[in-house]
N, C-alpha and C positions, 0 to 999 in steps of 0.2 A: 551395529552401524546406526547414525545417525538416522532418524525417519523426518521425512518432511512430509505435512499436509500443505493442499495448494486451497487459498481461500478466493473463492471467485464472487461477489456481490454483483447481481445484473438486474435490472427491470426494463423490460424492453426493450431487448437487444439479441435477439435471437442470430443472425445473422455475423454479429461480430464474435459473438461468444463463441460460434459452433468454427470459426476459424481459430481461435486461441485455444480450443480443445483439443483441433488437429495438432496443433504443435508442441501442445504439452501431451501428447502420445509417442511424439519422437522423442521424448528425452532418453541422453545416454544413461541415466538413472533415472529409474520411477520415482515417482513420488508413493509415500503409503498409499495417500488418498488425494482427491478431490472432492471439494464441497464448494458447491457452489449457491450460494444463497440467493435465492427467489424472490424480490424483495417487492410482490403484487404486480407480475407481469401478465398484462394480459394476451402476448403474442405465445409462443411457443419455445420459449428461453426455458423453461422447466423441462420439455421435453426432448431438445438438443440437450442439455445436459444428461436426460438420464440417456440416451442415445448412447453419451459416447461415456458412459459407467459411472458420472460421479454420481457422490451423494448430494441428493438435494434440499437443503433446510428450508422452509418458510418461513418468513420474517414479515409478517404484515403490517408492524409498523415502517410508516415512509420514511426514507432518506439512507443515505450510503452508511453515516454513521450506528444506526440500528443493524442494519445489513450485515456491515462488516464486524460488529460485534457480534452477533450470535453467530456467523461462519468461525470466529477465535473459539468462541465457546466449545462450538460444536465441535471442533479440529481433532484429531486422537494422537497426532504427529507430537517426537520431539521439540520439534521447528514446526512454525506456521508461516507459512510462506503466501504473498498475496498478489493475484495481479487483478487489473480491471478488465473487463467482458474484451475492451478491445486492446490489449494486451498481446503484445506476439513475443513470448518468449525464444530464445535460440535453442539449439539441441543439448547444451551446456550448463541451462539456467537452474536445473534443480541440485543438477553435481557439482556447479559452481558454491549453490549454499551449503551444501551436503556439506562439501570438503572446508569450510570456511569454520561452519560453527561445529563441526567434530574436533578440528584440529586445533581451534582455540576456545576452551571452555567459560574460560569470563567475558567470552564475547554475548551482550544480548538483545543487540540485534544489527541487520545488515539493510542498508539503503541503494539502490543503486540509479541507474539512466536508463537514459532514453535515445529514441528518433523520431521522429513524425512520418511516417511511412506514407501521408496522401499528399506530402505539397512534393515541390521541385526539389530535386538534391538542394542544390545551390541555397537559396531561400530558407529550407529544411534545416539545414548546418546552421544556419543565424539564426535561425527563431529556436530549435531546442536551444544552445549555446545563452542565447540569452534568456530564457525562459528560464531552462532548467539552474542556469548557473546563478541567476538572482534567486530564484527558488530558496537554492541550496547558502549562496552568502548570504542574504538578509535571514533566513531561519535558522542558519547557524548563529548570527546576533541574538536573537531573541530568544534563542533557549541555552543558550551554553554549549552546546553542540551538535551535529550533525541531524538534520531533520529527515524523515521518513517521506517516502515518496510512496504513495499506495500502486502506482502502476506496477511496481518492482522492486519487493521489501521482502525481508523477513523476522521475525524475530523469535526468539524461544518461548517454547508454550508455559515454562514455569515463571519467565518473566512477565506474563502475560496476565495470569491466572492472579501476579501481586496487584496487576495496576487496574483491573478489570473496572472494578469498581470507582474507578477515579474519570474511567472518560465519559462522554459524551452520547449518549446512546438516543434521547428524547430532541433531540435539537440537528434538525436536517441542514441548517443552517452553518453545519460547523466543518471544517475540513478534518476529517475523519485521522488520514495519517499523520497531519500535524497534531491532534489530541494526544493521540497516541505517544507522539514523540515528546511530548511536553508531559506525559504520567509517567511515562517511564524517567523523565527525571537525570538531572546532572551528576548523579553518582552512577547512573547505568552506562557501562559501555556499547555505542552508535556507534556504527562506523560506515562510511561510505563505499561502495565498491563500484570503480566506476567497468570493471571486467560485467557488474550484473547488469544486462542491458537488454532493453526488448524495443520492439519497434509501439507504437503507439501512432493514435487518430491527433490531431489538430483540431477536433471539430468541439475540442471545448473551450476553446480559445477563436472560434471564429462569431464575430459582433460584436457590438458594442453593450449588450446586454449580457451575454457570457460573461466578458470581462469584469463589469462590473459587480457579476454575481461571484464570480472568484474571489476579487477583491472585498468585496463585502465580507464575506464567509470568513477570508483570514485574519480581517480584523476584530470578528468578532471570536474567532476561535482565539484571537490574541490577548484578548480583552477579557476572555473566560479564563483565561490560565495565568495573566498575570495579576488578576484578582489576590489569588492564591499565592503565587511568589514570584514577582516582580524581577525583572531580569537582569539588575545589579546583583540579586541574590542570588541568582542562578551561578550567575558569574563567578561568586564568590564562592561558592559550595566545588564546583568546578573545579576554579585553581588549588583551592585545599584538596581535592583530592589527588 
């Protein structure tokens, strides 16, 4: 059987974490593991983790993208599966990847959605819809296909272990699962799934200085990867395959 590691990157966030461990306790499939990476918190986020049994890596250099690269590293799973501290997976989300990449082997890797679980339904449904869905069309332009969302991704750990070295590990500054998805590259098959779906915070999107740090991040993770290969090429690598 398929094995899935669960990669969790947190720094100060004890509180949200120790509710996304509840939930990935009920999965209808375990995961192998959990690893949840440490990334110099000083609240008690290393200690809810080890509480509810995962493994916990240290990563003392700052930023999500250091983080979540040594949780891949560290992963022992098939699959490396990943969600954020506030992350609420359904009882479905590890069986849902399980059965996805066992059952189709050139797949390497899996993207899914979201909810905003702290505003109003109503409000909630407009802003992921628009969030996520520009997310997903403008990142699908710019890389050739389907873009990685860290809240609720997965990918294989042998595809992982190719592109290690090509992402971002030193520069906090970068949107981590967009790296990712742009190393993995336009001959790797991404595919979106919108069944993998967790509920998620709002609160990184609430300000005008959020926002702008989002937006900054992308463009400069954009600006890092099309150094490299420019997204006519992408495009074109793409349709030839």
């Amino acid at each position: 059987m398929t094995s899935v590691s669960v990669v969790i990157p947190v720094r100060d966030d004890a509180e949200a974490l120790d509710v996304c461990l509840r939930h990935l306790a009920r999965q209808t499939v375990r995961p192998l593991e959990v690893v949840v990476v440490d990334n110099g918190s000083t609240d008690g986020s290393a200690r809810v983790a080890a509480r509810h049994g995962a493994r916990v890596v240290v990563e003392p250099r700052p930023g999500i993208p250091a983080a979540a690269a040594a949780g891949y590293d560290a992963a022992l799973g098939d699959v490396i599966a990943r969600l954020d501290a506030d992350s609420l997976p359904g009882p479905r989300w590890v069986e849902r990847i399980t059965a996805r990449m066992a059952g189709d082997p050139g797949l390497d890797a899996l993207s899914g959605t979201g909810r905003f679980t702290d505003l109003h339904p109503v409000p909630g449904v407009v802003a992921t819809a628009l969030y996520l869905g520009a997310y997903y069309a403008l990142g699908h332009l710019a890389l050739g296909h389907p873009p990685l969302w860290g809240s609720s991704m997965a990918v294989r750990r042998s595809a992982w272990q190719e592109v290690r070295r090509a992402v971002a590990r030193e520069d906090s500054e970068i949107h981590d699962d967009l790296d990712l998805a742009f190393a993995l590259g336009p001959l790797r098959r991404i595919v979106f799934d919108r069944h993998l779906r967790v509920g998620v915070s709002a609160r990184s999107l609430r300000g005008a200085a959020q926002l702008r740090r989002r937006f900054g991040r992308a463009l400069r993770t954009l600006r890092r990867n099309w150094l490299r290969l420019p997204p006519w090429r992408r495009w074109r690598l793409r349709l030839a395959r």
